[in-house]
N, C-alpha and C positions, 0 to 999 in steps of 0.2 A: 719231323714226323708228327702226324695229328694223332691227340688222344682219340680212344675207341669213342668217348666217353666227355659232354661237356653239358653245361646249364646253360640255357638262351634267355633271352629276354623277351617277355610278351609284351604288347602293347594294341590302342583301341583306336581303331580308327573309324569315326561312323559307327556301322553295325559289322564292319571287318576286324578279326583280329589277325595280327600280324605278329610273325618271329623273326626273332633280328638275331642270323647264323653273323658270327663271328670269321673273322677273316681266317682262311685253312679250311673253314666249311662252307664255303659259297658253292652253290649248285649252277651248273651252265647251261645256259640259257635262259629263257623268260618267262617259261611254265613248269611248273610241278605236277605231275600226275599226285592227287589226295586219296590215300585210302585208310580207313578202320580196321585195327585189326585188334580184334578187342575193346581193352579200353587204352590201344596205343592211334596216336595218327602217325602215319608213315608217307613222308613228301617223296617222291622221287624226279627224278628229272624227267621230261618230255622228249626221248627218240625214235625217230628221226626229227629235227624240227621240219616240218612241213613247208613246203614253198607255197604262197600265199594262193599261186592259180591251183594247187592240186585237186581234185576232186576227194571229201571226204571219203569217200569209198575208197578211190585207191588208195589212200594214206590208209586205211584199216587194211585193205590185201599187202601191204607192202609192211604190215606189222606181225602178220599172219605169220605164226611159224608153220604152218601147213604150204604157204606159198614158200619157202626155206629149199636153196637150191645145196649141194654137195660141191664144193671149191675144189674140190680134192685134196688130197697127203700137202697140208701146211710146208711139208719141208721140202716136198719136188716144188712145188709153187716157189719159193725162198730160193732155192737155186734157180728154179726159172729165171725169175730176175737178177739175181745176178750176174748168170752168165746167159745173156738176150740171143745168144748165135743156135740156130737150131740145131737138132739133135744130128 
């Protein structure tokens, strides 16, 4: 189990500063969304990662929770699949 809670290491590269998450805290993939919130910085990961042809626009509709469709009842779907033979 990972602590809530840990100290990283900064370091300088250039005019970049970099944090060096320790193994248990590796984030996936290759970008982090950065944001301020206060006088905290807060890294998050980057989803979906984008397919290189996407057009930026669709990657923003396709993050839209306004474009956000209804799956329907999690647990009819869950048996859907399980049992494939129709009703």
């Amino acid at each position: 189990m990972v602590d809530d809670e840990i100290t990283a290491t900064l370091s300088m590269d250039a005019d970049d500063q970099l944090v060096r998450l320790p193994s248990g805290w590796h984030l996936p993939g290759t970008r982090v969304r950065v944001r301020r919130e206060g006088e905290r910085v807060v890294l998050e990961p980057v989803y979906p990662p984008a397919h290189p042809s996407w057009p930026p626009e669709y990657v923003a509709w396709l993050r839209d929770p306004e474009n956000a469709f209804d799956a329907g009842d999690p647990d009819e779907l869950r048996r859907a699949f399980d049992d494939p033979t129709p009703p």
